[in-house]
C-alpha positions as CSV (number, residue, x, y, z in Angstrom):
1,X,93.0,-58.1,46.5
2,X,91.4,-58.9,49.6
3,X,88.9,-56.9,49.5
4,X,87.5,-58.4,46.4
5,X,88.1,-61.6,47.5
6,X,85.5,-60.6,50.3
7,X,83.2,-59.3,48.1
8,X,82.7,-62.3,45.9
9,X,82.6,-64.7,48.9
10,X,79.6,-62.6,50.1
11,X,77.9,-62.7,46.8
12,X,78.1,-66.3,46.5
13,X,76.6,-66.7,50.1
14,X,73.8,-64.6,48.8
15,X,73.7,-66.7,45.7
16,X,73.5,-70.0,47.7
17,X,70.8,-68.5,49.7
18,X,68.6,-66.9,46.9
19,X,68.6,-70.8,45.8
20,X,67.8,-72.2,48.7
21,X,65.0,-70.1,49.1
22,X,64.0,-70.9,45.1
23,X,64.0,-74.3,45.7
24,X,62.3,-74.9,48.9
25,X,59.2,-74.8,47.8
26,X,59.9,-77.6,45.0
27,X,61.6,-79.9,47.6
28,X,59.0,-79.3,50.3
29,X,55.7,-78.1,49.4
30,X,53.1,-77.3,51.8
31,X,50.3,-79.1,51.8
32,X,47.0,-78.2,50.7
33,X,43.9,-78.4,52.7
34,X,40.2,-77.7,51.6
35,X,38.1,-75.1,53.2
36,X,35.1,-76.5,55.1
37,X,32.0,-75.6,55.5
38,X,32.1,-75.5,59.6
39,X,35.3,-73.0,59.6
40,X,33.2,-70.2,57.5
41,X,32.5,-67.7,59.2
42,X,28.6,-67.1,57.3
43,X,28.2,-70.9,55.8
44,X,25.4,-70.0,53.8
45,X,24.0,-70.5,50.1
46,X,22.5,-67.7,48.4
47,X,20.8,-68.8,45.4
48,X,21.0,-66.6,42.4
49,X,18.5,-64.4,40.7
50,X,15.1,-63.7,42.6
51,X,12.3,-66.1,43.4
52,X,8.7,-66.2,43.8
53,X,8.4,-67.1,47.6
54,X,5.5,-68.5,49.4
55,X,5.2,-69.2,53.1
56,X,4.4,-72.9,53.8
57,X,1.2,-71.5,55.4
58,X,0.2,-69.6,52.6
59,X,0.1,-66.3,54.7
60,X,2.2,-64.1,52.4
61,X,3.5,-65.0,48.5
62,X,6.1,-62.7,47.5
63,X,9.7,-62.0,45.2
64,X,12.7,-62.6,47.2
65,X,16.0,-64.1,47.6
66,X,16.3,-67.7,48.5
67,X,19.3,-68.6,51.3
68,X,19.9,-72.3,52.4
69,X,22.1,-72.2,56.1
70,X,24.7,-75.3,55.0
71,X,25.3,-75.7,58.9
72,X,21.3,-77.5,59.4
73,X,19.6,-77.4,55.8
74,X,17.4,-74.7,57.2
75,X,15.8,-72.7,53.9
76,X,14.7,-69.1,54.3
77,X,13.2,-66.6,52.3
78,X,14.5,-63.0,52.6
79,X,11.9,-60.6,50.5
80,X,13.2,-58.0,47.9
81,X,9.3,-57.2,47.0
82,X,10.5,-56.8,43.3
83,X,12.6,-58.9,40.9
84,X,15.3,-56.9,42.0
85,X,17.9,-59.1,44.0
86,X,18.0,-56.8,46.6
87,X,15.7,-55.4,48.8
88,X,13.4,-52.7,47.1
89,X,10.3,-50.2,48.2
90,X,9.5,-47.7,45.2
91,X,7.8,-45.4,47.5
92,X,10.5,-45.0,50.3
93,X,14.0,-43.6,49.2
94,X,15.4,-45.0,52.5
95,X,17.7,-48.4,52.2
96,X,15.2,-51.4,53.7
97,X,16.0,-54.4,55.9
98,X,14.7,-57.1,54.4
99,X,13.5,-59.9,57.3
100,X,13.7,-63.4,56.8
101,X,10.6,-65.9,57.2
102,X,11.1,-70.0,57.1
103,X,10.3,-71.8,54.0
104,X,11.6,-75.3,55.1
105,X,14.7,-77.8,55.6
106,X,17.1,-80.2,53.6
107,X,17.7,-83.0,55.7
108,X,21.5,-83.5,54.9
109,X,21.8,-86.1,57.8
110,X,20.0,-88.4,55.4
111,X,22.1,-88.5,52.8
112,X,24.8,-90.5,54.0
113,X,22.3,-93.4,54.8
């Protein structure tokens, strides 16, 4: 007799518990927070599918991937050298880097003005 008298006292204070722990979250939630851009670790946009880029100087005109840094509106071109979105010589069975060259700036200070 005592011993099941024991037995169901512990399974109720397991049962209490469990129903504590269900019903925390409802009675306390945490909250949510957004992720910003300044806590990424790479902030940057990579647009999708392949463009044709062109330096602003006109030196070099070429397919490549287009990648806005969201930190200073900075705009670079990374080329692929085919309309393959990632970099690509025909001739070289190697894996290429692909070396980024400046194509401009968004001015994002300016838009809160």
């Amino acid at each position: 007799m005592q011993r099941n008298i024991f037995t169901n006292l512990l399974l109720l204070i397991i049962a209490m518990a469990l129903v504590v722990i269900a019903l925390r979250p409802y009675l306390a939630p945490h909250p949510v927070r957004a992720q910003s851009f300044s806590m990424a670790p790479y902030p940057y946009y990579f647009e999708p599918g392949t463009q044709m880029l062109r330096a602003p100087d006109g030196s070099k005109q070429l397919y490549g991937r287009v990648v806005i840094d969201m930190r200073t509106g900075k705009v670079w071109g990374f080329p692929t050298n085919t309309p393959d979105t990632y970099p690509v010589n025909p001739v070289d069975n190697k894996p290429q880097v692909s070396h980024p060259f400046y194509l401009g700036r968004f001015a994002f200070e300016d838009i809160n003005q």
